[in-house]
C-alpha positions in Angstrom: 133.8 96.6 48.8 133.0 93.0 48.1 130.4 90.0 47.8 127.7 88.7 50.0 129.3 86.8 52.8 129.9 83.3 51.2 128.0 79.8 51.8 129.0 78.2 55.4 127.8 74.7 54.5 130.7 75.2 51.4 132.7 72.3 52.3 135.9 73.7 50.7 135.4 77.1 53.1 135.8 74.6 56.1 139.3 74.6 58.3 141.7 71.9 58.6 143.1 70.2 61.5 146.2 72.7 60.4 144.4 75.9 60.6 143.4 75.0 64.2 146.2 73.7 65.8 147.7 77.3 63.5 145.4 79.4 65.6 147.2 78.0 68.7 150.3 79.2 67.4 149.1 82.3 66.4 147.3 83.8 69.8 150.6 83.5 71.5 152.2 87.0 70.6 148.8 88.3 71.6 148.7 86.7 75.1 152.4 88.3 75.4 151.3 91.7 74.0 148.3 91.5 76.8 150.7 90.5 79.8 153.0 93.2 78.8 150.3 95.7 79.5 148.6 94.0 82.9 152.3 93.8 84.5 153.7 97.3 83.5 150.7 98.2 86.0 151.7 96.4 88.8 155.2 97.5 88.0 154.5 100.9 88.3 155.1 101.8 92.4 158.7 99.5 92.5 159.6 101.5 89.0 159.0 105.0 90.3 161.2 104.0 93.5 163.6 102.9 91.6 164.2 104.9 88.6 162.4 108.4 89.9 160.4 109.3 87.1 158.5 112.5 86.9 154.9 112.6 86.3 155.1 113.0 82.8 158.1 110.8 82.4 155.9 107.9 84.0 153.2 108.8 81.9 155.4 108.4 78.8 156.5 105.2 80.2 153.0 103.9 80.0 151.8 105.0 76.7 154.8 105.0 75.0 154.5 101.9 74.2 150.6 102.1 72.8 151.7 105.5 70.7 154.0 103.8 69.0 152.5 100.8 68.4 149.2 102.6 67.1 151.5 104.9 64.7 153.4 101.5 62.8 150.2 99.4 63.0 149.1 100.5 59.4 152.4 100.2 57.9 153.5 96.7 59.7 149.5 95.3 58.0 150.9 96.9 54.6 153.8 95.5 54.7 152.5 91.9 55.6 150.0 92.5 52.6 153.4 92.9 50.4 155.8 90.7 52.1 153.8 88.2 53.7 152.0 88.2 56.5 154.0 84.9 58.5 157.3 87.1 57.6 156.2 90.2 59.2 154.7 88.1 62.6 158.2 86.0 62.6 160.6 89.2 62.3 158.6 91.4 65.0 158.8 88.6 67.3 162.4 88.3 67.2 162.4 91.8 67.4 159.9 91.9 70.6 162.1 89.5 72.2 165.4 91.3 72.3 163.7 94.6 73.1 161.8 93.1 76.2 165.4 92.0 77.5 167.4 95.8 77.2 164.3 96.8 79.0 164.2 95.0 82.0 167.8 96.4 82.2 167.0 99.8 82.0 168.8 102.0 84.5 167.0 105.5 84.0 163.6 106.4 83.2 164.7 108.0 79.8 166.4 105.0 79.0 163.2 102.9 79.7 161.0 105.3 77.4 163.2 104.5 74.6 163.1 100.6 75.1 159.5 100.9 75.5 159.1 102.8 72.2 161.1 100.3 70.2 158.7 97.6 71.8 156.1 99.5 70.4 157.2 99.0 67.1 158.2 95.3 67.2 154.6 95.1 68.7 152.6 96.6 66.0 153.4 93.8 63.9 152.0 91.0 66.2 148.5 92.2 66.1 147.5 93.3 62.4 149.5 89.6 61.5 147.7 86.8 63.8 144.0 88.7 63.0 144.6 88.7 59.0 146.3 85.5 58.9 142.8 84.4 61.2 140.5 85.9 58.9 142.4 84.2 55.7 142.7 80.8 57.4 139.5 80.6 58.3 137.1 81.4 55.8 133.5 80.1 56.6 131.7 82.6 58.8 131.0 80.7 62.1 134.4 79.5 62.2 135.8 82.5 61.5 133.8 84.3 64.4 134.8 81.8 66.8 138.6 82.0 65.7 138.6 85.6 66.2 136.6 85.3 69.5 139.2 82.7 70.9 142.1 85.5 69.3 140.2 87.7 71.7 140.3 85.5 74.5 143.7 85.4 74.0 144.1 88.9 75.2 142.4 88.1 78.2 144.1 85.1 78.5 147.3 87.0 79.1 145.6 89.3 81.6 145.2 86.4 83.8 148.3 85.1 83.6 150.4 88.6 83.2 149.2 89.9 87.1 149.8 86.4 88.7 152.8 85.9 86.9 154.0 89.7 87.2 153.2 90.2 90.6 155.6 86.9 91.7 158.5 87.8 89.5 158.5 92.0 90.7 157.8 90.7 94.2 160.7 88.4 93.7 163.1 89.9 91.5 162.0 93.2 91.0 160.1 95.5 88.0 162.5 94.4 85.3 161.5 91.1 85.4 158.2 91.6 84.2 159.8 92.2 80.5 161.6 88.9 80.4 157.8 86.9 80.8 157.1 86.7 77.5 160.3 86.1 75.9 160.0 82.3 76.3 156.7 82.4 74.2 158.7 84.5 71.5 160.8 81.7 71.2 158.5 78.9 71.0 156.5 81.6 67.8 159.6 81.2 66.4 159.9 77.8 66.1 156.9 76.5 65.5 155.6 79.4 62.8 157.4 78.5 60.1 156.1 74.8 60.5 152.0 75.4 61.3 151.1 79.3 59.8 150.9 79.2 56.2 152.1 82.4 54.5 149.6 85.2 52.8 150.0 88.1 50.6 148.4 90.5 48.0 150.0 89.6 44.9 148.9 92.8 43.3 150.2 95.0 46.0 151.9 98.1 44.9 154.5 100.1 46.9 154.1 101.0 50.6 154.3 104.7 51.8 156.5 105.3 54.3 155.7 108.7 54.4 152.0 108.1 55.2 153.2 106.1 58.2 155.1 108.5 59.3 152.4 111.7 59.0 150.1 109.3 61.0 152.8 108.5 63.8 154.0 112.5 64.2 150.1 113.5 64.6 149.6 110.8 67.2 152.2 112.0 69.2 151.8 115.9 68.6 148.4 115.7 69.4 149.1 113.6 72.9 152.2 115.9 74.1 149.8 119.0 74.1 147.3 117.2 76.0 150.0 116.0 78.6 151.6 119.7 78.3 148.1 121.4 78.8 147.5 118.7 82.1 151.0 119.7 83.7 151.1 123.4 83.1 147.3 124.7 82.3 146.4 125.8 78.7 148.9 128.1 76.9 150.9 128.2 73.6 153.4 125.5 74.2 150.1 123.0 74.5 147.7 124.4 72.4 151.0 124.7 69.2 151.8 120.6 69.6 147.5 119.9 69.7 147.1 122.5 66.1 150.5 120.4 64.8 148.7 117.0 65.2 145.5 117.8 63.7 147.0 119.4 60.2 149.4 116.6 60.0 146.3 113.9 60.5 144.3 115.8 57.9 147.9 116.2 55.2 147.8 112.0 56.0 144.0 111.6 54.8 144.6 113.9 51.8 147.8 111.7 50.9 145.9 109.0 51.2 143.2 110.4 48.6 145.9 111.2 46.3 147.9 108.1 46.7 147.3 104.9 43.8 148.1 102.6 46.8 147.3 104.4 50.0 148.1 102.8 53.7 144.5 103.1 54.0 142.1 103.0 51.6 139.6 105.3 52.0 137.0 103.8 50.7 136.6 101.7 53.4 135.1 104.2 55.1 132.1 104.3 53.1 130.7 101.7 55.6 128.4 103.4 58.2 128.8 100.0 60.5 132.4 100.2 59.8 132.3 103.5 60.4 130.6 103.0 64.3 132.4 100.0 65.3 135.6 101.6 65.0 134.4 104.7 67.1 132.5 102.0 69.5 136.4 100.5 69.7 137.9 103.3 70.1 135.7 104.8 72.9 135.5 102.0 75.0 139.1 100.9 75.4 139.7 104.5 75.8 138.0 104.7 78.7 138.6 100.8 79.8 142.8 101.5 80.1 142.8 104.8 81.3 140.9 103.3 84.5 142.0 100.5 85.0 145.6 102.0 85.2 144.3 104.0 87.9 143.1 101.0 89.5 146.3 99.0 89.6 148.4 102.1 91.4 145.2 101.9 93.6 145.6 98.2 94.5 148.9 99.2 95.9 149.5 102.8 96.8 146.2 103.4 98.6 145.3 99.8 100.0 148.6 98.4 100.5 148.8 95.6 99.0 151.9 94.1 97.1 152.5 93.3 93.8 151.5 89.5 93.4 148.2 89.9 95.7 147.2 93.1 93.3 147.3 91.1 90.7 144.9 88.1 92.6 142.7 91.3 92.5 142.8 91.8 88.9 142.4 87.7 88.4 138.4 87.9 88.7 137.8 90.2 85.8 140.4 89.0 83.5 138.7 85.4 84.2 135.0 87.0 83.1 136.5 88.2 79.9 137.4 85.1 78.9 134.0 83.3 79.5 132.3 86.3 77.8 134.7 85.7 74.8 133.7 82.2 74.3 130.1 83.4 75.4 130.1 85.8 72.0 129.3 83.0 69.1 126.5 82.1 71.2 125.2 85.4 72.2 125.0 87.0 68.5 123.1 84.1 67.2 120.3 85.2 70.3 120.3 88.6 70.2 120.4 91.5 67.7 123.9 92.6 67.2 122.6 96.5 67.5 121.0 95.5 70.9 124.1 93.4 72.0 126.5 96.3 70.9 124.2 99.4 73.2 123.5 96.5 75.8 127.0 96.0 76.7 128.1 99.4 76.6 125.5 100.3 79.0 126.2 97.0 81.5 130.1 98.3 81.3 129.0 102.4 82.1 127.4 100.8 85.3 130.9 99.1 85.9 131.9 103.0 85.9 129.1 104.1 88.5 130.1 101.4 90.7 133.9 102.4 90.4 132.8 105.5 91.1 130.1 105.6 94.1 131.3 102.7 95.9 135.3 102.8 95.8 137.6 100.5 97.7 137.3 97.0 97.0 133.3 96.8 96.9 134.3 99.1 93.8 136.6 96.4 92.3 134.2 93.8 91.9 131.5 96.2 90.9 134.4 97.0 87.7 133.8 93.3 86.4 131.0 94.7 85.1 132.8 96.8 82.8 134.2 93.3 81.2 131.2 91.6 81.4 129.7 94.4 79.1 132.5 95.4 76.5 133.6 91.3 75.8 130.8 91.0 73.3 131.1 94.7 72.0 134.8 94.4 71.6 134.5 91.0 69.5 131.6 92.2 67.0 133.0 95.4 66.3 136.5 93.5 65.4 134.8 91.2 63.0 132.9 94.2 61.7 136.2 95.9 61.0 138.1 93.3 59.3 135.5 91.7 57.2 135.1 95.3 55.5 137.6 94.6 53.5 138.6 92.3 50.4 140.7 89.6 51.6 143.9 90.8 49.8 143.7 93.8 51.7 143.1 91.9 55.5 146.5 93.1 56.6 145.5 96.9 56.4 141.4 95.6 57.6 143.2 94.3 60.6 145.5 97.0 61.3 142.7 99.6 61.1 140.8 97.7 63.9 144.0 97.6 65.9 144.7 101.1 65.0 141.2 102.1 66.9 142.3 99.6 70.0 145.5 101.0 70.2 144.7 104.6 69.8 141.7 104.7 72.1 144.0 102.8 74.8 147.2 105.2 74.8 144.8 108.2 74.5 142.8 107.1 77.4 146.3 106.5 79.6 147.3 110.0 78.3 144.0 112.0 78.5 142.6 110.2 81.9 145.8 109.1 83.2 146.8 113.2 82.6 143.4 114.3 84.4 144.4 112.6 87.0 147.6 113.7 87.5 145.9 117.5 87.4 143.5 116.6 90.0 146.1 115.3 91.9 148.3 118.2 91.8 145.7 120.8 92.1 144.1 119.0 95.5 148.4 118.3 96.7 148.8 122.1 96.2 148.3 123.4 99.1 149.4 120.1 101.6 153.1 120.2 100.3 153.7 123.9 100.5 155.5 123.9 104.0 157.6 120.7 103.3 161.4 119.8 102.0 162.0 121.5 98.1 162.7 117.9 97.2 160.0 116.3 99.2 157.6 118.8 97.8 158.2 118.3 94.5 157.8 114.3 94.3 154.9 114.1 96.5 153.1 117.1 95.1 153.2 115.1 91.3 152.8 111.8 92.0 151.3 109.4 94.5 154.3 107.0 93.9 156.3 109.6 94.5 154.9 110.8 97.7 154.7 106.9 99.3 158.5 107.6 98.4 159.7 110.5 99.7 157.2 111.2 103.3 160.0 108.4 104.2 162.3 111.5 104.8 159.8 113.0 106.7 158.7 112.7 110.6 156.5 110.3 111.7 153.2 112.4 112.1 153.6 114.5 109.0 154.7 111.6 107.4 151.5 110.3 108.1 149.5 113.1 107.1 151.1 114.0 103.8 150.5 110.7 102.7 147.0 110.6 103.7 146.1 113.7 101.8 147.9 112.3 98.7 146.0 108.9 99.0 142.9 111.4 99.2 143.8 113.6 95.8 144.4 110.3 94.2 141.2 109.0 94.6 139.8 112.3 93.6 141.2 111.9 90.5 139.9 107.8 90.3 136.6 109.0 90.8 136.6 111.9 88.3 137.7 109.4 85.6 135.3 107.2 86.6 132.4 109.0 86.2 133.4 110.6 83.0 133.8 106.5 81.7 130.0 106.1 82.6 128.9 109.4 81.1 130.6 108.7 78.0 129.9 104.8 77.8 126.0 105.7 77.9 125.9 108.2 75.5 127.7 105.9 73.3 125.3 102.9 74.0 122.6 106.0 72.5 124.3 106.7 69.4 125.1 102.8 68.8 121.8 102.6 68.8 120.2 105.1 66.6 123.6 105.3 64.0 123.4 101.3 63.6 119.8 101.4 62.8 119.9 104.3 60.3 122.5 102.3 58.8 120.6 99.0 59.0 117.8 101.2 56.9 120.0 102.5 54.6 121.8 99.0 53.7 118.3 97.9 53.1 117.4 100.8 50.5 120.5 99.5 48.6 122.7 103.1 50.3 125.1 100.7 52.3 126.3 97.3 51.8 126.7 94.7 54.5 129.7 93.7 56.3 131.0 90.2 55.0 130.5 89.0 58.3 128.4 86.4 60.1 128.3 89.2 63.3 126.2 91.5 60.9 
């Protein structure tokens, strides 16, 4: 670990009118990354007609994308420690640009997965790059919170633009369109990076280790196939086999990584119970946060009818409140007790969840902002927490390890909720399409999508009715998830709690050291 957090009233610590109009630049790839993952949503119902996925098939579509990402974000903040951090940003940009444009010409779902996938790798160098290039531009404490709030901000910045923006384009030219958004952004990265971002690296760094990138990647995905495999077909061997495989390849990656001189993450990071707590905080909330709101954007269209662009006019208002709470953060943690912030907020968002889940509809939507109003100050401390852990030579793999948590939770959250859903949904659809059509059986007994699709081959009245139980199995499932989000985001607003001030008593016997960080 390192020093004391150093002196903000250090004139030499303070930014330049470079390293602001830098942090411009550098939010862009993460206001693409966060429309890529608002308009896949909306794209969802006009995908599924068109390319006639199967449930798992659109599941992998989904989190794909997140899997992948989460498996290459420690060795794309490696390798921008080594290389350079500007180097790595520029060269997944370029890459993130090409593969956005053979998506949106995908002509089967298989063919989609794989585009996806490859995004997934160009995009987990966009993250771990802008936040370590924020925390070495920006070295005095306030500044550097605010910088990283506004890199937050960022995010949500592209979840206002990506449903407006994404719903007009699908409605207009259809689903592939939504790919080809944030390719005029890449462009503009790639011009004016070279000229605003200064370059970083560790001078000292010693060779990276593929092999512990890819142990972490092959337990990710492992791990999530057994869950998906256990969702479709029940419990057995072919579910429980990929689950066991996941979980001795993630514990052969932490032993390599004790062994290792150099390891893709350095263990000793870990040492830090706050550390330690903000990434499970991280990884627990988005968890829950994009397996819902996934949910939430089939239910925009599938169960209350609306299209694409006025779906994502519903999405606007919370995307808008999570960007007033992230400029809302610097002033909030200088008022209240970053413990009491942390539990506070995870509690506000679990009564997003009750209101998701007792009220429904569109009552139900607005009660959801609260789930942003709650987790924009949670999600910005425990980032800061995370990446001001580490030495500043080592703020590529800092910054990928807080990514890791957000990307993990999120694709784990699609996968686990978005599969309990799905099991719901087929369990309660069981029974409805047992008299119909082989082929209209089998689409509208696995998806919703699938059944808005194929009751068109139906007539009139069981049309009617088959739809209306599937609308009814799917929001059996919604509700399901969302209580399980505000069971799980209270009890983890009672362990923030207690675990952050045991660790604020031990760091004052001398057993932990504080976070270089002007959050802590």
């Amino acid at each position: 670990m390192h020093s004391a957090a150093p002196d903000a009233s250090d004139p030499s610590l303070k930014a330049t009118r470079r390293e602001w109009i830098g942090l411009g630049v550098v939010v862009l790839p993460c206001m693409v990354y966060s429309m890529d993952l608002t308009v896949l949503n909306l794209a969802i119902p006009s995908l599924t007609a068109e390319l006639r996925p199967s449930a798992s098939q659109l599941l992998w579509v989904i989190d794909i994308y997140g899997f992948m990402v989460a498996g290459f974000l420690m060795i794309m903040g490696g390798l921008g420690d080594r290389i350079g951090r500007r180097k790595v940003l520029l060269l997944g940009t370029a890459a993130f640009g090409a593969v956005s444009i053979a998506a949106a010409f995908s002509k089967s779902a298989q063919t989609l997965i794989l585009a996806r996938a490859a995004l997934g790798i160009a995009g987990a160098t966009l993250a771990p790059s802008t936040l370590s290039l924020i925390t070495n531009m920006f070295r005095a404490p306030q500044e550097r919170t605010f910088a990283v709030s506004m890199w937050i901000s960022a995010f949500s910045a592209g979840a206002i633009v990506g449903p407006l923006v994404g719903g007009a384009l699908i409605q207009s030219f259809g689903w592939g369109s939504v790919f080809l958004a944030g390719v005029p952004v890449m462009v503009v990265l790639l011009v004016l990076g070279p000229m605003l971002l200064p370059e970083y690296r560790d001078p000292k760094s010693g060779r990276l280790d593929l092999a512990s990138a890819l142990l972490s990647l092959a337990a990710a995905l492992s791990f999530i196939y057994g869950l998906k495999r256990a969702a479709e077909a029940g419990v057995g061997a072919d579910s429980i086999g990929p689950m066991a495989a996941g979980v001795t390849l993630a514990l052969l990656f932490l032993r390599r990584q004790a062994r290792l001189e150099d390891p893709l993450i350095d263990l000793a990071l870990f040492r830090s119970r706050s550390l330690n707590m903000a990434l499970c905080i991280n990884m627990l909330g988005v968890f829950f946060m994009f397996g819902s709101f996934i949910l939430l954007a089939q239910y925009f269209q599938l169960v209350a009818g609306l299209t694409p662009l006025d779906a994502g006019l519903w999405s606007t208002p919370s995307a808008i409140i999570f960007t007033a709470g992230s400029f809302a953060t610097p002033a909030l943690v200088r008022r209240i007790k970053p413990v009491n912030l942390l539990a506070g907020g995870l509690v506000v968002a679990g009564m997003g969840f009750v209101g998701l889940a007792l009220a429904g509809g569109f009552y139900g939507v607005l009660l959801s902002s609260l789930l942003l109003v709650g987790f924009t100050p949670v999600i910005a401390l425990t980032t800061e927490i995370i990446v001001t852990s580490a030495p500043p030579e080592r703020a590529g793999a800092a910054s990928a390890l807080s990514e890791t948590a957000n990307e993990l939770g999120g694709a784990l959250g699609i996968g686990v909720l978005g599969s309990l859903g799905t099991a719901i949904y087929r369990a309660k659809m069981a029974g409805v399409v047992a008299g119909l059509p082989a082929d209209v059986a089998g689409m509208a007994g696995a998806t919703l999508g699938g059944a808005v699709d194929s009751v068109k081959f139906l007539p009139a009245e069981q049309a009617e009715r088959t739809l209306a139980a599937a609308r009814d199995a799917f929001c059996a499932g919604f509700q399901a998830t969302a209580w399980l989000g505000a069971l799980g985001l209270f009890g983890a607003a009672l362990a923030t709690k207690i675990a952050l001030n045991e660790a604020r008593s031990a760091s004052v016997a001398g057993a932990d050291e504080k976070p270089d960080s002007a959050a802590a």
